[in-house]
C-alpha positions, 0 to 999 in steps of 0.5 A, a space after each residue: 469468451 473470457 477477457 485476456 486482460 482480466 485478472 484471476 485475483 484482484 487485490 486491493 491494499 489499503 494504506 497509508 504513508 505514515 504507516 511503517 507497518 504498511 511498508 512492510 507488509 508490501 515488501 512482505 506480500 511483493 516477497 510472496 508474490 514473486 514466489 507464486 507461479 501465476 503472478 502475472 494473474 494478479 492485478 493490485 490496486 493501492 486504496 488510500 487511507 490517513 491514520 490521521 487526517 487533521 495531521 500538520 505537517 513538521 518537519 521539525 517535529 520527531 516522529 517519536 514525540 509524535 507518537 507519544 503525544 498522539 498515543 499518549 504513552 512515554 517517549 522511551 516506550 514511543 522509541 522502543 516502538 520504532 525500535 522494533 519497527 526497525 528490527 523488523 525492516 532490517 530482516 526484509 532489509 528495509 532502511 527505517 530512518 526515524 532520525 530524519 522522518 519527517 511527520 507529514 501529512 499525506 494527502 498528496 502522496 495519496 493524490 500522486 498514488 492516484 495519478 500514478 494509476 492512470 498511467 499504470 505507475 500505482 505500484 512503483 510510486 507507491 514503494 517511491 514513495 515509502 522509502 523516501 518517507 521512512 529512508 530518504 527523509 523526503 517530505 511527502 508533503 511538498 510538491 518539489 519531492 513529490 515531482 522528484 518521485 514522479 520523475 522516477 516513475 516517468 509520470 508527467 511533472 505538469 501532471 503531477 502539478 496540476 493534480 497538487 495545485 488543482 486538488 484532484 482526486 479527492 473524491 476518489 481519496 474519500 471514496 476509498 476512506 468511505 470504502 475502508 468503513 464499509 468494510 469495518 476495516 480498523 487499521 492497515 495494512 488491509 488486503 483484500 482478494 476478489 472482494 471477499 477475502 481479507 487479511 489483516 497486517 503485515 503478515 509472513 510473506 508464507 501467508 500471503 503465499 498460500 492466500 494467493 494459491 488458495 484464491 487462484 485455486 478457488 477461481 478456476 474451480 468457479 470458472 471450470 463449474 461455470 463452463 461445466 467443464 474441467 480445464 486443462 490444468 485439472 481444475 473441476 471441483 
């Protein structure tokens, strides 16, 4: 007998905290979601990624200095970046607060991602999270913001303390890093459904919406061949 609690489509997401377009296309695939009728067969599970690793955390740094410096291309073509990224937010009204983003590091974000997935929190810490890096101006760095957002996803704040002081969850970061290589995987946002099928960016919410079908489709016919039969709601082949 099939297991109650196992999920139809399971889709991992990697990303990262520093990555605009990584808030987007969540927003983008949870618009979609909340227009596909079986929603409630998806289960979702946030995988960790750093643009940059080696990044030190400033909060005195501008984000558009930032990715000058790092991109090596001109301030005002830096700005014009951030620009568009914000015309893009307002459409799926995000609030892009550049003026008062804060450059940070985010292995600690990503270690309060995994925390927050031992009590069933991973998706509400992870959008926490983002609007207090690109709206809020929080530092995602620094434990006292991060025991605010905890708190908001009712998630233990000695918890929370101890994976920040202890470390925790390093290896479980580095295996999703690992797992990002072995995939060849090249920047995020990156989707990826039962384990085989990837979509790459912050894509429409409609593509999102005929993946999600198309794998629910897929599944059930699989299901339906491995029963050698058809089930009720018409799928066989």
């Amino acid at each position: 007998m099939k297991n109650n609690d196992t999920k139809l489509i399971e889709l991992e997401i990697w990303s990262d905290f520093m990555c605009p377009f990584c808030y987007i296309g969540k927003t983008k695939f949870e618009n979609a979601l909340e227009n596909f009728e079986f929603k409630d067969q998806v289960q979702i599970t946030w995988r960790s990624y750093q643009l940059d690793p080696n990044l030190y955390s400033n909060k005195y740094r501008n984000i558009n200095e930032y990715i000058a410096s790092t991109k090596q291309i001109p301030h005002e073509e830096a700005e014009q970046i951030n620009n568009y990224v914000k015309s893009l937010g307002e459409k799926l009204d995000l609030v892009f607060n550049f003026d008062d983003m804060q450059v940070t590091n985010t292995l600690k974000a990503h270690q309060l991602s995994h925390l927050a997935k031992k009590y069933n929190k991973q998706n509400l810490i992870e959008g926490l999270l983002f609007k207090a890096q690109f709206e809020e101006g929080k530092n995602i760095d620094a434990l006292p913001d991060l025991l605010v957002l905890a708190k908001k996803a009712e998630i233990p704040e000695e918890e929370v303390t101890k994976t920040i002081e202890q470390n925790l969850f390093i290896s479980e970061i580095a295996k999703d890093i690992q797992a990002s290589k072995d995939i060849g995987l090249t920047g995020v946002p990156f989707f990826v459904f039962n384990n085989k099928y990837g979509i790459s960016g912050a894509q429409e919410s409609e593509t999102f919406l005929e993946s999600l079908e198309k794998i629910y489709r897929d599944r059930k016919i699989q299901e339906a061949k491995a029963a050698n039969q058809c089930s009720t709601d018409g799928f066989c082949e």
